[in-house]
Structure formats: C-alpha cells, structure tokens
C-alpha positions as CSV (number, residue, x, y, z in Angstrom):
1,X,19.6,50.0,-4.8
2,X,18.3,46.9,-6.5
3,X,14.7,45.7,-6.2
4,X,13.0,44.7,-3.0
5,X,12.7,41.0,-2.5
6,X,9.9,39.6,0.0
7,X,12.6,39.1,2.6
8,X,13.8,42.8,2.3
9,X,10.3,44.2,2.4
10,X,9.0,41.6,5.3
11,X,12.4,43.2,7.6
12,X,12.3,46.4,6.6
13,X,8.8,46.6,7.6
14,X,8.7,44.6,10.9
15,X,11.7,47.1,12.1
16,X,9.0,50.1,11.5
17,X,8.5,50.9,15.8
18,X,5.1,51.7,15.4
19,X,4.1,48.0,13.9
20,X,4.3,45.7,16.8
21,X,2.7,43.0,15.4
22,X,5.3,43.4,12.4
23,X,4.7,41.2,9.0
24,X,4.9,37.3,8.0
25,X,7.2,36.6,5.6
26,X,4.5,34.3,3.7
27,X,1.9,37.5,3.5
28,X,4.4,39.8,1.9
29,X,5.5,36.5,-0.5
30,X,1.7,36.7,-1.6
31,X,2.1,39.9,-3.0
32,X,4.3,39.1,-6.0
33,X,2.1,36.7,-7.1
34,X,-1.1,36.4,-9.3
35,X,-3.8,36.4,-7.0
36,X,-7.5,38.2,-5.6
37,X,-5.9,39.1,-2.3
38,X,-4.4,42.1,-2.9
39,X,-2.7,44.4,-0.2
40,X,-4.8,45.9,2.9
41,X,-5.0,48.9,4.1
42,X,-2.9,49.2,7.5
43,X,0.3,47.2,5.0
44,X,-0.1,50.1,2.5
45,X,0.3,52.2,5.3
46,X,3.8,50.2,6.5
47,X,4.9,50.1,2.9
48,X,4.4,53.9,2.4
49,X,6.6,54.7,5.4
50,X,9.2,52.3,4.4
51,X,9.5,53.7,0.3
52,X,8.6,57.1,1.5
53,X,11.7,56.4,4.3
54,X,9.5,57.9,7.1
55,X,9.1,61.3,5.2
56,X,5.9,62.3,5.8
57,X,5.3,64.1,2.6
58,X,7.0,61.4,0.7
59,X,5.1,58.8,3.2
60,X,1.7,60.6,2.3
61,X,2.5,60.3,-1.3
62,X,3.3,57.1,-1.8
63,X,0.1,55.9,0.4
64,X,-1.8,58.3,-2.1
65,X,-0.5,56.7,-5.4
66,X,-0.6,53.0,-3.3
67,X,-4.1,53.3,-2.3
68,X,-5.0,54.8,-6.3
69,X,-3.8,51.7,-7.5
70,X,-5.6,49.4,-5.0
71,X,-8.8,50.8,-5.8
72,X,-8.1,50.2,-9.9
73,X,-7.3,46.6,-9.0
74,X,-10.4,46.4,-6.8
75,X,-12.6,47.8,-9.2
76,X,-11.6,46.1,-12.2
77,X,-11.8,42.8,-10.6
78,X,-15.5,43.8,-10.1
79,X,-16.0,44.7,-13.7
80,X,-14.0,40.9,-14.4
81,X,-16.6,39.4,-12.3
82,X,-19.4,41.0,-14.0
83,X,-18.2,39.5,-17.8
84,X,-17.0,36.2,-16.1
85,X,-19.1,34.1,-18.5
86,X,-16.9,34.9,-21.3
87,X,-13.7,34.2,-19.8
88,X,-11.7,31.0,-18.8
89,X,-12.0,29.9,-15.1
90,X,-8.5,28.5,-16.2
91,X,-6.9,31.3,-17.6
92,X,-6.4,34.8,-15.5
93,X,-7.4,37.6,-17.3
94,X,-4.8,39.7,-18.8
95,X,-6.4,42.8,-17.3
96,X,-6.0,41.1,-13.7
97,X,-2.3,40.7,-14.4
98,X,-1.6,44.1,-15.2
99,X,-3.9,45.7,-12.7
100,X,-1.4,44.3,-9.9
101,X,0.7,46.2,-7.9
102,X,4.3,45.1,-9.1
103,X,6.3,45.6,-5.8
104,X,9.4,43.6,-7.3
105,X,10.1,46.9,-8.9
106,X,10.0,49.7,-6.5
107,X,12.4,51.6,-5.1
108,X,12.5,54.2,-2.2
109,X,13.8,56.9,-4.0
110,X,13.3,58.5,-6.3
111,X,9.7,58.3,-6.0
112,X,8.5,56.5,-9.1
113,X,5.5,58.7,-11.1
114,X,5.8,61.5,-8.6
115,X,4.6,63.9,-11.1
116,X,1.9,62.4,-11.5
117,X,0.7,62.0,-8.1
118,X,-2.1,64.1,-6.7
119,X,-2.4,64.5,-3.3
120,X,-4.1,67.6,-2.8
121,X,-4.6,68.8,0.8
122,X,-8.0,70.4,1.2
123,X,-8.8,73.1,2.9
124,X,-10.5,73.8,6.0
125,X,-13.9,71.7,5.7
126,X,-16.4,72.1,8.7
127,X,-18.0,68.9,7.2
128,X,-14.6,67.0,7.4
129,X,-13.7,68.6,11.1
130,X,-17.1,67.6,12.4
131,X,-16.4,64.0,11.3
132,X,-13.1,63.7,12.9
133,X,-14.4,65.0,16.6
134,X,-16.5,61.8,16.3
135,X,-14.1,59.3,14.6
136,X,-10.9,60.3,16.0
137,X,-9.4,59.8,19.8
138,X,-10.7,57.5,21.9
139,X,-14.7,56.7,22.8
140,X,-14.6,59.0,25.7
141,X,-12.6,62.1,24.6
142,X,-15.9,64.1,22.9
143,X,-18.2,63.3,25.8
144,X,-15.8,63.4,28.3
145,X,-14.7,67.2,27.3
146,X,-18.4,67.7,27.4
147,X,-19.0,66.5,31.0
148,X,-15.8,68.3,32.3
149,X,-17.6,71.7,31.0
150,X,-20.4,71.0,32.4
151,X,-18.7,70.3,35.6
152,X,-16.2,73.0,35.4
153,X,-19.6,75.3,35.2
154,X,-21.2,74.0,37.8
155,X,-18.3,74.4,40.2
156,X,-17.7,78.0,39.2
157,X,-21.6,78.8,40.3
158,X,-20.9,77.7,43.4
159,X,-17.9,79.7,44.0
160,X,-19.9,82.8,42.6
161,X,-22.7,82.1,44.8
162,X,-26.1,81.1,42.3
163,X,-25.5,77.7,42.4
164,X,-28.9,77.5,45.0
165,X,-30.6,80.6,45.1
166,X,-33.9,81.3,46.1
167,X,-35.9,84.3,45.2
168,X,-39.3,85.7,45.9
169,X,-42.1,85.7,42.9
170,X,-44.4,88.1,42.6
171,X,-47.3,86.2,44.2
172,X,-45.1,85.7,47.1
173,X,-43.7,82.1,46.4
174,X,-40.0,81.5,47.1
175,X,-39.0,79.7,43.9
176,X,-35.7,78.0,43.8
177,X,-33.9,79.9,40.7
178,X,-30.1,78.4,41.3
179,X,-28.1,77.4,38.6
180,X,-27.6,73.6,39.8
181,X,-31.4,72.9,40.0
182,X,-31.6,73.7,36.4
183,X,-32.1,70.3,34.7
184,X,-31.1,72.0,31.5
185,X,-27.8,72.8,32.6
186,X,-26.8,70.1,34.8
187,X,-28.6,66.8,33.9
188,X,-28.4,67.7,30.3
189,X,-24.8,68.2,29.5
190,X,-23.5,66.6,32.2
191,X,-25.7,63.0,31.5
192,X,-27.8,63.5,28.5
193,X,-25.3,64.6,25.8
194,X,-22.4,62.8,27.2
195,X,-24.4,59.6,26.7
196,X,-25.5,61.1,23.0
197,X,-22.2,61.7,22.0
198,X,-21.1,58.1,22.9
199,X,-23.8,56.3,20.5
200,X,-23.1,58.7,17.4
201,X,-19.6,58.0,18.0
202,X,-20.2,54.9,18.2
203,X,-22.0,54.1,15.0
204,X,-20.1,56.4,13.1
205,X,-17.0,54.2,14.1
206,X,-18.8,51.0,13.5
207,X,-20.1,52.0,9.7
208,X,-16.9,53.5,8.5
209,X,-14.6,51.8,10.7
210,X,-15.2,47.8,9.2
211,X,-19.2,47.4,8.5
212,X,-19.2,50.1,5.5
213,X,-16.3,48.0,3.5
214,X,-18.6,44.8,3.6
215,X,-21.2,46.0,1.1
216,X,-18.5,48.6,-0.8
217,X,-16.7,46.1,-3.2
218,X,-15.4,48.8,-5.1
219,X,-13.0,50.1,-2.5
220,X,-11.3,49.2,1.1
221,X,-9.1,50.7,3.6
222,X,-7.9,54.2,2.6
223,X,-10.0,54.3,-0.6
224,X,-13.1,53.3,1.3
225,X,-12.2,56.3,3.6
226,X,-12.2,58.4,0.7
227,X,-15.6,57.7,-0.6
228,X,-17.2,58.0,3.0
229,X,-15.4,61.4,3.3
230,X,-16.4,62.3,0.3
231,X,-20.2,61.7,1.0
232,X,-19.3,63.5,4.0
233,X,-18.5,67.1,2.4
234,X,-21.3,66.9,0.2
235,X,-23.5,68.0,3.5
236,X,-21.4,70.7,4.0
237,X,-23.8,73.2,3.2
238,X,-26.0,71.2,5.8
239,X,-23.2,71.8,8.6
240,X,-22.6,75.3,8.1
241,X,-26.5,76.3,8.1
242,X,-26.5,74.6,11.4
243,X,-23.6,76.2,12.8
244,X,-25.0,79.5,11.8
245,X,-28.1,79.0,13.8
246,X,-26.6,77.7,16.5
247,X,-23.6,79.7,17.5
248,X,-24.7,83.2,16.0
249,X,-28.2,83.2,16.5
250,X,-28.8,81.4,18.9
251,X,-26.4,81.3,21.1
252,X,-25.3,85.1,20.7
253,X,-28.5,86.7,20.3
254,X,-30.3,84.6,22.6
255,X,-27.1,85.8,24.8
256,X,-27.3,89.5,24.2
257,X,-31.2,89.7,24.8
258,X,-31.9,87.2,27.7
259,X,-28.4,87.8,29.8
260,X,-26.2,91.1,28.6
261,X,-28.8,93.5,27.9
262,X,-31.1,93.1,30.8
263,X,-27.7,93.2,33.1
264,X,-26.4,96.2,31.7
265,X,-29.7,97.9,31.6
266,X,-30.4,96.4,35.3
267,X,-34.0,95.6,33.7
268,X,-35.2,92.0,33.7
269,X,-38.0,92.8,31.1
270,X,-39.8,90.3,30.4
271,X,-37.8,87.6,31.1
272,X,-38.2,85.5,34.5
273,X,-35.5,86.2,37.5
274,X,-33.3,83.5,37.4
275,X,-29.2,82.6,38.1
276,X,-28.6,84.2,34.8
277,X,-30.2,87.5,36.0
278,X,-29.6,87.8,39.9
279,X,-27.2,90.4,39.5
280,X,-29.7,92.8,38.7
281,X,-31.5,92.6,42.4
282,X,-28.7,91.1,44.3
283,X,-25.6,92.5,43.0
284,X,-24.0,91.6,46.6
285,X,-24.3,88.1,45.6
286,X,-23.1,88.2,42.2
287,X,-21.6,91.7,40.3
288,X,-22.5,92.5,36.8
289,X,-19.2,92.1,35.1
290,X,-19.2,88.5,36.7
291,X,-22.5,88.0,35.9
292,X,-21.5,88.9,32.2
293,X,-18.7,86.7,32.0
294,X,-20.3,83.9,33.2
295,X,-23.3,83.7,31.4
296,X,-20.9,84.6,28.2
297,X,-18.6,81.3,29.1
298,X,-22.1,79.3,29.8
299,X,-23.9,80.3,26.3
300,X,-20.4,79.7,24.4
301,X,-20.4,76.0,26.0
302,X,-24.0,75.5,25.2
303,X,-23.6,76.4,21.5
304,X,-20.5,74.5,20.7
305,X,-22.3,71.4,22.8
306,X,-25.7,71.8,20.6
307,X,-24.0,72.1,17.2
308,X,-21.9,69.0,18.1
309,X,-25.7,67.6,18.6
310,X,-26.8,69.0,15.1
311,X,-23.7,67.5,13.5
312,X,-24.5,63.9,15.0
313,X,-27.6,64.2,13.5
314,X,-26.7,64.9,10.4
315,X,-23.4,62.1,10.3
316,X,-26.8,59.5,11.2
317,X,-28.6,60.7,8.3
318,X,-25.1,60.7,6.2
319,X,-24.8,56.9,7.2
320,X,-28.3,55.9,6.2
321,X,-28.3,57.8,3.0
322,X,-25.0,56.1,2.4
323,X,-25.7,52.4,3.6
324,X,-28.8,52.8,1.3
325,X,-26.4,54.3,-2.0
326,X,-24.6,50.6,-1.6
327,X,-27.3,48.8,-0.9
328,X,-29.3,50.0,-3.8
329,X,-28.0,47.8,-6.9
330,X,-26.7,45.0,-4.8
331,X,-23.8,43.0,-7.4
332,X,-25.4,40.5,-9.8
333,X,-25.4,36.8,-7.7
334,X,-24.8,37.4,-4.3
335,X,-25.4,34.6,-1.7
336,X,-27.7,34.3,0.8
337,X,-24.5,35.2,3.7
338,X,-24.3,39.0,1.6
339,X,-28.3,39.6,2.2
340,X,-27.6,38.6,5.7
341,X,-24.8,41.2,6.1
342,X,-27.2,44.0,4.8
343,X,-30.2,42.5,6.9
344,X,-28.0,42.9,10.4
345,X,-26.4,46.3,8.9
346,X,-29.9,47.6,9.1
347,X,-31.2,46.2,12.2
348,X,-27.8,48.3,13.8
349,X,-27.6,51.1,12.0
350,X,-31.7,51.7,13.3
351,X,-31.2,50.1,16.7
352,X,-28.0,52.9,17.0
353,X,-30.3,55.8,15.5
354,X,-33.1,55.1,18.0
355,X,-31.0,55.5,20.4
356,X,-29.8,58.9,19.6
357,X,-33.2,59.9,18.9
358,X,-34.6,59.0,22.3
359,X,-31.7,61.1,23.9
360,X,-32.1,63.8,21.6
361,X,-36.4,63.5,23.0
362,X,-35.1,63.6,26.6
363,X,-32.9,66.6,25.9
364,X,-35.7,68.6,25.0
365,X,-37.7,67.1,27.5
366,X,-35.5,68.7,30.1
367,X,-35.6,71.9,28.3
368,X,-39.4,72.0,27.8
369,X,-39.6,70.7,31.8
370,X,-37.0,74.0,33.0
371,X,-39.2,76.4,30.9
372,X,-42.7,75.6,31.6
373,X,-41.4,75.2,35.6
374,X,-40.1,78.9,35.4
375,X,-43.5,80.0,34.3
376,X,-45.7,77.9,37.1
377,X,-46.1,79.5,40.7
378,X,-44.1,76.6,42.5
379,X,-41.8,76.9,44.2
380,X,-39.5,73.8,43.2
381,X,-39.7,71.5,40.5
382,X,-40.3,68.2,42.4
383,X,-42.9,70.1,43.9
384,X,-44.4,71.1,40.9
385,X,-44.8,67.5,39.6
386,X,-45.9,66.1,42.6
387,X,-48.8,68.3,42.9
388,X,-49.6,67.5,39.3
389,X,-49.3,64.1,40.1
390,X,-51.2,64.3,43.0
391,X,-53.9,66.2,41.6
392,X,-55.0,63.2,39.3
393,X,-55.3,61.0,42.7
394,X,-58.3,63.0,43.7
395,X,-55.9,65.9,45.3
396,X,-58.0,69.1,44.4
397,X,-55.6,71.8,45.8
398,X,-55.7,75.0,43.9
399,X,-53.9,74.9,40.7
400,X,-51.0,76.8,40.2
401,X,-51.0,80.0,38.7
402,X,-49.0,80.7,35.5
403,X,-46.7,83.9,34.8
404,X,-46.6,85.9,31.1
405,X,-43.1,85.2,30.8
406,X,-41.0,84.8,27.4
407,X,-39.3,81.4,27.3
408,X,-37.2,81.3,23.7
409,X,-36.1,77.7,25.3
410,X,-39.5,76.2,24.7
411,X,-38.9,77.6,20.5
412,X,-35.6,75.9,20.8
413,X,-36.7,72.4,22.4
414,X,-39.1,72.1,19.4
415,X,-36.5,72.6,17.1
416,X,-34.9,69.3,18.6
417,X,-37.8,67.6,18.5
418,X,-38.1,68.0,15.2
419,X,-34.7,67.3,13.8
420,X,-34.3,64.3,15.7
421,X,-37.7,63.1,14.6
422,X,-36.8,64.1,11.0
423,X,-33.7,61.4,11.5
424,X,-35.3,59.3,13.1
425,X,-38.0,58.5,10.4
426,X,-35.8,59.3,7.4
427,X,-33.8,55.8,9.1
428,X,-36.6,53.9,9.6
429,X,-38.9,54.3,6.4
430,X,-35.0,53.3,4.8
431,X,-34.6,50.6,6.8
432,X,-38.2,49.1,6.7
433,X,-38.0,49.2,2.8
434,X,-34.9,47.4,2.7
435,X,-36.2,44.4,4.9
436,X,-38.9,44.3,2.4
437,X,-36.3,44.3,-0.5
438,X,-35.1,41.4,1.4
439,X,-37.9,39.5,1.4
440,X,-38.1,36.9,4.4
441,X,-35.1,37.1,6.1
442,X,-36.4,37.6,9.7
443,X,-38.8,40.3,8.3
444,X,-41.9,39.4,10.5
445,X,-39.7,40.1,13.7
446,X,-37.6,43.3,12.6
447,X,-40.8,44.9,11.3
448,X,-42.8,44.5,14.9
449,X,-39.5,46.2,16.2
450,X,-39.2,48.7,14.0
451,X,-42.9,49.1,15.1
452,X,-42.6,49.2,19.0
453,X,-39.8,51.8,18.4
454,X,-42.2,54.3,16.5
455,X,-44.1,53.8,19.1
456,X,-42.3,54.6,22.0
457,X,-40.9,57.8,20.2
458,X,-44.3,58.9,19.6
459,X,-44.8,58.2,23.3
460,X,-42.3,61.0,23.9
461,X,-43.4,62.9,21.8
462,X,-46.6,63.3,22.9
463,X,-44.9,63.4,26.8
464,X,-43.5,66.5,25.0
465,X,-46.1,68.2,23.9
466,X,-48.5,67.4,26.8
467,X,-45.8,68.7,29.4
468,X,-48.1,71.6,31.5
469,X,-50.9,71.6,29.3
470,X,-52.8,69.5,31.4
471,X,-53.4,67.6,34.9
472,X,-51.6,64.6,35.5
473,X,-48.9,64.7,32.9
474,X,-46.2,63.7,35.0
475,X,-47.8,60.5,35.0
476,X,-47.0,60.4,31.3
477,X,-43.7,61.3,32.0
478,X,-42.7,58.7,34.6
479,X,-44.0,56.1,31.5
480,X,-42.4,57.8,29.3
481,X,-38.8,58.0,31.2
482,X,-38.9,54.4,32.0
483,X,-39.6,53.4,28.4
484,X,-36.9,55.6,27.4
485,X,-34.7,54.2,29.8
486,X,-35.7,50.5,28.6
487,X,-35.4,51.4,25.0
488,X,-31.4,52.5,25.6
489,X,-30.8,49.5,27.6
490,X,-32.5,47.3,25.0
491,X,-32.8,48.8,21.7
492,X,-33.9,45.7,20.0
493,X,-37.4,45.4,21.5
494,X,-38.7,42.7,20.5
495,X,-40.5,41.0,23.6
C-alpha cells in the first residue's frame, strides 16, 4: 500500500466508531507541514488504532513509539527556544525539521522500527493501582462503592438484630451500644469518606487531567501521563508501608483482639460491651459464628476504606511535590499570563487540599467522639453532649463518671490527625512560598487565606484534642462543625 495522504488519514480515522466527533480534513493537512503544532494526544491515539489496524498490541505499540517521538519534538523545540538568539526568525531550524513526525511515510503494516520499540508492561504496582481507583471511572464510582458498604452493613445489623441495642453498665445506666448509633460506622463511611473520596478525585483529575500539561512544556498527552506516573511509583514504598499498617495491623489485629478472641473466649476483657461483642451475653440475639463473620466483613470494609484514605493523602502530597518540581525553574521569559497560570494552580491545588484535610479532621472527630462516649456513664450520645453543654450554662448536675476501658480507636484517630495535618502543612508552606516567588500577583489576599485556613484547622484540632477533657467542649464542637462545614462550602475564605 502506497503512503497515506491527508485525505486517506482524515477518512480512515473519522470511520474509527469510537471517534464521534471524527477529524477535519484541514487539522490532519497540518500535520505534513513545518510547523509548532504538532499532533495531540487523543489523535495519536486515532492514528495508533488506524496503523496498528485495531490490534491492540500493534495499537499499543504504535501509540508507544508515536508518543516517544512527540515528546522528542516537544523537548527539542524547548531546547530551540532556549538558543533562539542565535538562530534566524526567518529560517526554521534544521533540527525542527527533522524532529517532525513524517506521516507521508507510514504504513500500517509492517510496523516500521518495531524492534526497536519498548513497550514494557509493568508489573503489578500498588502505587499505580491506587492512582487508577481515583482517576479512572466516573466521579462517583470510588465513593459510591464506599457508601453502598456502608449501607449494605448497616442493613445486615438490622437483620441480625444489633442495629439498636441497649445494654446495662455496670453503674446501672442503660447505654445505647447498637451498631447504627455508632457515628464511626454510619456517619463516617456513609457521609464523611464518600465526600473525601470525591475531592481527591477530584483534584487528582484536575492536575493530571489538563492543569499539570500547562506548566510541563516538556511533554503533553500520553507523555505527560508518563512523567506523572512515574512520580507516582516513586512513593511506592510510601503506599505499601501504609497498606501494611492498615490492613494487617490494624485491621487484623485490632480484629483478632477487640472482636474474635473475646467471642471465642466469651470474655469481654477489657474492652467495653458493644454491637461487636453482644454475642458474648446475649447469644439469643446474635450467635458467635455470626457475630464472627460480621465483625470480620465490617473490619475488612474498614481497612480497604482507610487505606483508600491513606492513599489520597499521599496522591495530595504527590501533586504538591510535583506542581512544585515544575514550578521550580520556571522557562527563561515567561509572560505575565504563565505566572498567572501557576498563581491560580496554587490557590486550587490548596483550596482542594483543605478540603480533604478538614474531612480527614471530622473523620477522627467522629472516632475520638464514639470512643470517649463508650467510656462516659451516659446513656446516649446526644445526651452526653447536652449535659456537657448544659453544664457550662450554670447546669451543676453530677458529672459523669468515666470507665477504665481500652479504646485502640482513640491511638488510631491520632494517627489521622496527624497525617492529614502533615499534608496539610507540607501544601501550604509550598504554596505560600510560591506566592512569594511571585511577587505581587494577588499576594496580600491569598496569604490572609492561606491564613484563615490554618486557622480554622487548628480550630479542629484543638476541638480534637479538647473532646472530654473538659466542661463545655461541645460548645467547641458546634463552632468547630459549622466552620468546617463553611470551609467545604467556601474554601476560598476570604471575607
């Protein structure tokens, strides 16, 4: 077959079924001529599948060795622009030329330098398969699954009977241990993370997606890909240390000594009574081996959902240490519009982080709330903060008595607290010293917000810490839940 023409190439790829916006004749016609525009990234893909002939090995080869030699043309048009002073503005440089991608010559088979294309296929990353649950389906899939187990858990409580139970303590209060009046179980996974999942997704879309190929002028479409995947792996090490602690210490140790030991053994220990544990003095309710599975399918959920948290965490702290890579030697005489660019990039990629990190404050808000209830004398939770409430209004009621019980939860909700903190300011000491690299560009402003949102986490924070350990901290916590709320509503604080 002779050589493709711009009128073979334009058909051949508007009859591809999966391109319904097909090709203009006039774009294609650009590509066989001497010029900066180059091919992009979703026509690569088109003329893969049409030299490859819809193979997908061929396909993935030929977008491989496509791709390769976009990236060379990219890059040494940078290096061109660097030396510009020495060329003609008249004359295009020689290494332009040959740094083109000659269509006019290609054929669909055989493929052209297939020996020396490389397209390895990786194995299994857990860095790489992390990335994908965030980038790939649509905005709803992660948190969606998320919400559906926490749902499919709460109706399987109710059929087995703890979803309200109520059970004596050993001062005589009837506390209310059911599963559904568990904040950590139901208003976590089933509002908290959902929400979560939906920001990180949708910053982690927004930086690779188009805003990350803005400041990268060494690489677009596929080949930017590549160098975000590749900053990606390097945390590996990062996401396996974090699914180690969450999935096989603490989720099946935690399991073993707060659910399957003390059922087997029919011995509480030291551990409250709770849903978890009611088969141990109400087996009529609940039976062991139910009990067992249960609390098995409920800790499985809860460590897959928390190192899905950790692994948001660390894609935020991938992005900033990225954006700040590209931003670090900005090219040699860019305009006012490129500063502008990297001034807005910051304000979203910190307005985006502060969201997450106000979520991941409330998560271990609930968890701190659930744990320091189980150890109070009252007998409900609203209860318990009303009276606490109440008791700074002049209310001077006995105060309730506390139980030695072990809580790992309130180990684990400081944990959070601390990794989202540790994200949290690693963004925003980035983000303040590039405004200040940027000199006046609306640097009065974004510093007072960057300002207000310290603030506000270190509201939590301190909601956190103060949750129990004195009178009248639900006070604290109403403030604290409404600024929270404001500051997801309104991220950019700055009235």
């Amino acid at each position: 077959m002779g050589p493709w023409t711009p009128e073979l190439l334009a058909t051949a790829i508007t009859q591809i079924e999966a391109n319904r916006s097909g090709i203009e004749l006039r774009t294609v016609q650009l590509w066989y001529q001497d010029n900066e525009k180059g091919i992009s990234a979703e026509n690569i893909r088109w003329l893969a599948r049409v030299f490859g002939c819809d193979d997908p090995k061929a396909t993935s080869e030929w977008q491989t060795e496509l791709s390769v030699a976009r990236a060379r043309l990219v890059a040494r048009r940078r290096a061109l622009r660097a030396g510009s002073d020495g060329h003609d503005a008249h004359s295009p440089p020689d290494t332009v030329q040959n740094a083109a991608i000659d269509v006019s010559t290609v054929v669909p088979s055989p493929l052209a330098y297939k020996s020396d294309v490389i397209s390895p296929r990786p194995g299994f990353s857990l860095a790489r398969t992390s990335e994908a649950v965030f980038n790939r389906g649509s905005p709803l899939d992660l948190s969606a699954s998320v919400f559906a187990g926490a749902v499919a858990l709460g109706f399987s409580s109710y059929f087995l009977g703890i979803h309200s139970i109520v059970y004596p303590q050993a001062n005589g209060v009837i506390k209310q241990v059911g599963y559904l009046w568990a904040p950590n179980w139901t208003l976590l996974f089933m509002v908290l993370m959902p929400l979560y999942f939906v920001f990180v997704r949708d910053l982690v879309v927004f930086w690779r997606g188009a805003r990350r190929s803005q400041l990268n002028l060494e690489g677009e479409g596929i080949a930017n890909d590549d160098m975000w995947m590749r900053k990606v792996a390097a945390f590996s090490v990062t996401y396996w240390a974090a699914f180690l602690v969450c999935l096989p210490i603490a989720t099946v140790l935690q399991w073993i000594d707060r659910c399957l030991t003390p059922l087997l053994t029919r011995d509480a220990g030291n551990y409250p009574m709770e849903w978890a544990r009611l088969a141990i003095e109400r087996p009529h309710v609940i039976s062991i081996p139910e009990a067992v599975a249960f609390t098995g399918f409920a800790y499985l959920y809860m460590g897959v959902v928390f190192y899905l948290f950790f692994a948001g965490l660390i894609l935020l702290f991938t992005i900033v240490y990225d954006f700040r890579e590209l931003g670090r030697d900005p090219e040699p005489g860019v305009d006012g519009e490129y500063h502008w660019q990297s001034n807005q990039l910051d304000l979203k990629i910190m307005r985006g982080i502060f969201r997450c990190c106000i979520l991941g404050l409330l998560i271990a808000l609930c968890m701190k709330l659930q744990s320091t209830f189980m150890l109070s004398s009252e007998s409900t939770m609203a209860g318990w903060l009303t009276r606490d409430f109440l008791s700074v209004l002049g209310n001077h009621e006995k105060a309730s008595d506390w139980f030695e019980y072990s809580m790992p939860t309130n180990y684990s909700s400081l944990l959070i607290v601390l990794a989202t903190c540790t994200v949290f300011l690693y963004g925003l000491v980035r983000v303040h010293a590039a405004l200040r690299q940027q000199g006046d560009i609306g640097h009065g402003r974004n510093q007072r917000e960057l300002g207000i949102m310290l603030a506000l986490v270190a509201l939590l924070i301190i909601v956190y810490v103060l949750i129990g350990a004195i009178a009248g901290f639900s006070i604290l916590l109403c403030i604290g839940l409404l600024s929270a709320i404001y500051g997801l509503i309104y991220p950019s604080i700055d009235t």
